[in-house]
VEXVEX-376392 format. One record per residue: residue in one letter; x, y, z of N, C-alpha, C in turn. Coordinates in steps of 0.1 Angstrom, whole numbers, padded with zeros to 4 digits, always signed. Example, Ala and Ser with C-alpha at 12.3 -4.5 7.8 and 13.67 -1.06 7.14 Angstrom:
A+0132-0057+0078+0123-0045+0078+0132-0033+0078
S+0128-0022+0071+0137-0011+0071+0129+0000+0079
REM end
This chain:
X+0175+0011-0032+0162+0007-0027+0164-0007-0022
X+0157-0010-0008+0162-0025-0003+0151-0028+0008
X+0143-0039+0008+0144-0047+0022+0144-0035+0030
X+0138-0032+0043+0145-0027+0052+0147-0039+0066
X+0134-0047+0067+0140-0060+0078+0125-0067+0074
X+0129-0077+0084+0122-0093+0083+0129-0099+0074
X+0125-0110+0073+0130-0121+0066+0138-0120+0053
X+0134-0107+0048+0135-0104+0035+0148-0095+0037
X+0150-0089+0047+0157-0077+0053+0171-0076+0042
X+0172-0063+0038+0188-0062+0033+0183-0065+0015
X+0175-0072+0013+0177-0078+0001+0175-0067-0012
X+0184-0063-0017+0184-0048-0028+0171-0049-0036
X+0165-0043-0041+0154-0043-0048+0155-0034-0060
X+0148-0036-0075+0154-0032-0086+0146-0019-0086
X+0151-0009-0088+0150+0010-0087+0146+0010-0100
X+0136+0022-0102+0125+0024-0114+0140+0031-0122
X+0139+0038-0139+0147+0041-0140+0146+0052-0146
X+0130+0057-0142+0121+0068-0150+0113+0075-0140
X+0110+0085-0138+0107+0091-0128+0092+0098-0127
X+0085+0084-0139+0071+0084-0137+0067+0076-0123
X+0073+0067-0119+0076+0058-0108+0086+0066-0095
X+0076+0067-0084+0086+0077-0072+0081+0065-0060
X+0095+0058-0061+0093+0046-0049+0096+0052-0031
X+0088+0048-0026+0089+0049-0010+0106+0050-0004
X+0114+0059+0001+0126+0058+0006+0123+0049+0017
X+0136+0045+0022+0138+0036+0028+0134+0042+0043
X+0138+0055+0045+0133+0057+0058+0119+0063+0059
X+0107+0063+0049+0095+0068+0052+0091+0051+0055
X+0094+0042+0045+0087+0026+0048+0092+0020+0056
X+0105+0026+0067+0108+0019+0077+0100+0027+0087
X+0095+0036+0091+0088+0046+0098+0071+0039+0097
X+0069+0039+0082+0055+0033+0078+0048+0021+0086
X+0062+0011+0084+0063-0002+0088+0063-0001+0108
X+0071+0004+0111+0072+0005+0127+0056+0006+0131
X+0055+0018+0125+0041+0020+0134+0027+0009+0130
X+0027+0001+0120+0018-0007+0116+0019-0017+0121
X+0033-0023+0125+0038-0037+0136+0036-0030+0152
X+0037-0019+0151+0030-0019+0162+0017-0018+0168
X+0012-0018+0159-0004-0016+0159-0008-0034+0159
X-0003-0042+0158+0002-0054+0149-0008-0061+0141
X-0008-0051+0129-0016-0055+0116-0009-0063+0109
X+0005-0068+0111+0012-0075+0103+0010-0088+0101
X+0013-0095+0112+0012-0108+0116+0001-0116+0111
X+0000-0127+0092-0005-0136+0089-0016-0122+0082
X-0014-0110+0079-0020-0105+0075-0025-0102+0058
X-0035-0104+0056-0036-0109+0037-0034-0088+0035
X-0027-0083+0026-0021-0068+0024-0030-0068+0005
X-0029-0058+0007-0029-0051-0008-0022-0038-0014
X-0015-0038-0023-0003-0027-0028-0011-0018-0039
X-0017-0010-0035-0023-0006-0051-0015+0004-0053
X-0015+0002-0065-0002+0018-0070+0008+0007-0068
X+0013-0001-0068+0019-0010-0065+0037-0001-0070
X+0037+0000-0084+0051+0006-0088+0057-0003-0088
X+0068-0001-0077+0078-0016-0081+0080-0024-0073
X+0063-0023-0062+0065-0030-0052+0068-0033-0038
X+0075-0026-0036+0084-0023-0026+0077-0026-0016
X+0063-0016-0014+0053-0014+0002+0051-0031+0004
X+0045-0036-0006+0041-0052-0004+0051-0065+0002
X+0064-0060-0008+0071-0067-0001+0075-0068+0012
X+0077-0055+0015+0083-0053+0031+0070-0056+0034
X+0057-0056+0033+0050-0062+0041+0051-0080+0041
X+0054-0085+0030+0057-0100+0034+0069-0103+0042
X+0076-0095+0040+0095-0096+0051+0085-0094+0064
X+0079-0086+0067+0078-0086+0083+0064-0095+0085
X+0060-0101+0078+0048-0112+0084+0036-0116+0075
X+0033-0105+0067+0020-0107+0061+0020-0122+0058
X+0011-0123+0054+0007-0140+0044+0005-0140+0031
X-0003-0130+0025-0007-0128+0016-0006-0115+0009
X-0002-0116-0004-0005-0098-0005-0005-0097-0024
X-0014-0087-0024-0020-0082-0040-0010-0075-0049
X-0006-0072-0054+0000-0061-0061-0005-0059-0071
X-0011-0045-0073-0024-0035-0086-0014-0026-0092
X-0013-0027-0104-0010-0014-0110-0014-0013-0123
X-0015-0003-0126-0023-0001-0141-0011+0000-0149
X-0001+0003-0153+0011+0006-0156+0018-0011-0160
X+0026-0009-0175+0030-0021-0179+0043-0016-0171
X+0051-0010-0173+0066-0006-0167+0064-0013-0153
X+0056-0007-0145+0054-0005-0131+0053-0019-0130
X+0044-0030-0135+0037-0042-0129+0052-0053-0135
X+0060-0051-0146+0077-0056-0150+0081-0058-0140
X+0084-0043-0135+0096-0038-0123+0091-0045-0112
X+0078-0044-0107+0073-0054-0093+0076-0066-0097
X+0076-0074-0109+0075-0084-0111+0090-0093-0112
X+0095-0085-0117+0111-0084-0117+0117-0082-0100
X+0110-0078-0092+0116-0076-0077+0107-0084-0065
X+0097-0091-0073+0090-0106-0068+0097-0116-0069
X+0105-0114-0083+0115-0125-0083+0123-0128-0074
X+0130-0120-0061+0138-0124-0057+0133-0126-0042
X+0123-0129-0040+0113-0131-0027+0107-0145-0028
X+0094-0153-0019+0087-0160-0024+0076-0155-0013
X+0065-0165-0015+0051-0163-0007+0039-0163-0017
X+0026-0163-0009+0013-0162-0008+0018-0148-0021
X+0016-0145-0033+0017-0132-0039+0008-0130-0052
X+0000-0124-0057-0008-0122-0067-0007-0110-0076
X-0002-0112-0088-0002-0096-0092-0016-0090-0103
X-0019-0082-0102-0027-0076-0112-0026-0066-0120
X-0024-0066-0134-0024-0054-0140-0040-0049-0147
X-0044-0037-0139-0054-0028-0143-0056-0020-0138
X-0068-0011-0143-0071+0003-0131-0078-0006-0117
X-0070+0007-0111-0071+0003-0094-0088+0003-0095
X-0096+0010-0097-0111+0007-0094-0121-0007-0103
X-0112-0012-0114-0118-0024-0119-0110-0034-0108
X-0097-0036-0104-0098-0045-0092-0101-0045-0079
X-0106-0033-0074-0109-0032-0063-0123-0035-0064
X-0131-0036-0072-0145-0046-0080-0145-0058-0080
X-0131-0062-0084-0128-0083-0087-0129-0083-0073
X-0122-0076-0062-0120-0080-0049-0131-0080-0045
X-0141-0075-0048-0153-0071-0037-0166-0084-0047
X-0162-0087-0055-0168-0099-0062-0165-0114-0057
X-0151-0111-0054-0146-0121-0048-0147-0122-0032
X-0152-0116-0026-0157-0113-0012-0141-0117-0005
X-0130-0106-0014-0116-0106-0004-0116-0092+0007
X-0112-0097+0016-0110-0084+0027-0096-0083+0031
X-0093-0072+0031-0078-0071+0037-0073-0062+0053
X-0066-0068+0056-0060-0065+0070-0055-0051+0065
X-0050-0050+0055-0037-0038+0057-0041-0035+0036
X-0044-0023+0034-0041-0014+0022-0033-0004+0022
X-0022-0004+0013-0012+0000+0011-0016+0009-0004
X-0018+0026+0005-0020+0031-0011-0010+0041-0011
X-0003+0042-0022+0006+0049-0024+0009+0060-0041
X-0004+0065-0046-0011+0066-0056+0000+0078-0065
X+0003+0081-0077+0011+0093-0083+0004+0099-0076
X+0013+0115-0070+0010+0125-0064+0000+0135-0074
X-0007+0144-0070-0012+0154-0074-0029+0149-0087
X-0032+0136-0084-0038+0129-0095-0055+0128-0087
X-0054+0128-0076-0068+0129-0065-0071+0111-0064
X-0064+0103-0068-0066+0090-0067-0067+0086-0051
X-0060+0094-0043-0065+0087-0029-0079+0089-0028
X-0083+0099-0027-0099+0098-0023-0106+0087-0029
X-0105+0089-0046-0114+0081-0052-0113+0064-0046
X-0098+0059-0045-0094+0049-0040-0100+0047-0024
X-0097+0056-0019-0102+0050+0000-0119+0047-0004
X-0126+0059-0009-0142+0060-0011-0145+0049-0018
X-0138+0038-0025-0145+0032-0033-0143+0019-0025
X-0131+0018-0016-0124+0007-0005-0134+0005+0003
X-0140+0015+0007-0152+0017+0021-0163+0016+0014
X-0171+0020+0000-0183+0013-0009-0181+0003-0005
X-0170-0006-0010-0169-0018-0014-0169-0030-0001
X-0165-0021+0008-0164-0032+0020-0152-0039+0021
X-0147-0037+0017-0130-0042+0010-0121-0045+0027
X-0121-0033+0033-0116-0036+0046-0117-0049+0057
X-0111-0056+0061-0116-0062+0073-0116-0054+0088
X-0126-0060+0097-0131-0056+0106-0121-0047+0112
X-0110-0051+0118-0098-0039+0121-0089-0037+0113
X-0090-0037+0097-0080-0033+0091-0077-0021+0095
X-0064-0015+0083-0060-0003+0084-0058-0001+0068
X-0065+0012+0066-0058+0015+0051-0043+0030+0051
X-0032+0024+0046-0022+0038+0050-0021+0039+0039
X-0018+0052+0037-0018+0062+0022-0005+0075+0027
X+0004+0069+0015+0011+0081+0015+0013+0091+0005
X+0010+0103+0012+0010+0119+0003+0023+0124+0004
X+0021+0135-0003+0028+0145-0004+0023+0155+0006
X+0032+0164+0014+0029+0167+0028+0017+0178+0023
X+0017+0184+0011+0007+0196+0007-0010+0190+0011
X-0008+0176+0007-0024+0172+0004-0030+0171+0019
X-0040+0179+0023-0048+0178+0034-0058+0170+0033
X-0060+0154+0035-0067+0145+0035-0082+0150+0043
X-0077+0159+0058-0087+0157+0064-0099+0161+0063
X-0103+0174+0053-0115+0176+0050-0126+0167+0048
X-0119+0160+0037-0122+0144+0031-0124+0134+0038
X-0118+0131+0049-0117+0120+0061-0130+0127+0072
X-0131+0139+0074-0142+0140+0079-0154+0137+0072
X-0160+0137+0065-0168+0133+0058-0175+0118+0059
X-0165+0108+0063-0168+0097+0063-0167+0090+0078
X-0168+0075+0076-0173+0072+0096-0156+0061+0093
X-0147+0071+0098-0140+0064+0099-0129+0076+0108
X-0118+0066+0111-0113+0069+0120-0095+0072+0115
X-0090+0081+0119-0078+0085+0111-0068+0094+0119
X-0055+0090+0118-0042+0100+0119-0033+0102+0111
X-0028+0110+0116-0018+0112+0103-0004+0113+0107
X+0009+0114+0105+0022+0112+0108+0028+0124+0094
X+0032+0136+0101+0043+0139+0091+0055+0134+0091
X+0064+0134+0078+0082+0126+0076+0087+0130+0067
X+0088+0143+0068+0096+0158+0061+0091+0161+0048
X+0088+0150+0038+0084+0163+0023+0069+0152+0017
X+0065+0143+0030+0060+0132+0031+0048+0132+0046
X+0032+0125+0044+0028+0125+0051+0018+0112+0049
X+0021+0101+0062+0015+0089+0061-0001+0093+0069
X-0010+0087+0060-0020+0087+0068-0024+0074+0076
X-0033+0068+0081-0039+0057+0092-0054+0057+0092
X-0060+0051+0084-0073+0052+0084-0082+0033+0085
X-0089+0040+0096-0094+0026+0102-0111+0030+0102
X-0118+0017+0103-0135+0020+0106-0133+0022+0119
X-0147+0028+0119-0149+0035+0133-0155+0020+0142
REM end
């Protein structure tokens, strides 16, 4: 597991060693990343990692530009391992250990808004919904943010995405499907 580019590019990053933790391969977060610098949410953009794990989505977002970025996980292992793979980076970085919906509360107390959410939740658990629906309560997004969420190719987001006033695509990437959800 590594960097895939910016500033950070190349730099190995420390691999979970339990397989309660299923980190991003290098070619779905290089895929992830293309299409979000091209949209260009990156540049000075404050990120948030929920599901954080060991990190990984956040950092590549500081290698290619962000400014700022959160890292949530409820998990002592998980919030170690990110913490242990922060070590070898620097920046604007904040970590939090708790459930994703008591800090996505601090944030919305704290009147933080993010350019770019990075959810990447254990599979089969229904946390994306709860997670996006409580991001859009909360207001959490800025004006053109983007929130990407990566599934497992089974989960059909869109029933659920219709439902709300927002705006969305999706990208399949073989046993893997990124979604793109923005306000309308």
């Amino acid at each position: 597991m590594r960097v895939v580019s910016g500033k950070y590019g190349g730099i190995k990053l420390n691999s979970p060693e339990t397989s309660a933790i299923r980190p991003t391969t290098d070619r779905i977060k290089e895929t992830l990343f293309n299409i979000l610098y091209s949209s260009g949410i990156l540049d000075d953009s404050v990120v948030l990692d929920l599901f954080c794990g060991s990190g990984a989505l956040g950092i590549e977002a500081l290698s290619r530009g962000a400014s700022r970025v959160y890292f949530v996980d409820s998990k002592k292992y998980s919030m170690d391992l990110c913490k242990l793979n922060l070590n070898k980076i620097s920046g604007d970085i904040h970590t939090l250990m708790c459930d994703f919906s008591i800090a996505l509360n601090k944030f919305s107390t704290e009147n933080i808004k993010f350019d770019l959410i990075l959810l990447d939740p254990p599979y089969n658990m229904s946390l994306e919904q709860k997670a996006i629906q409580l991001i859009l309560n909360l207001n959490l997004l800025d004006e053109n943010g983007i929130i990407a969420v990566e599934t497992d190719k089974n989960l059909d987001l869109s029933k659920f995405l219709d439902t709300l006033d927002v705006q969305y695509k999706s990208r399949n990437c073989g046993n893997t499907t990124l979604h793109f959800i923005s306000k309308v």
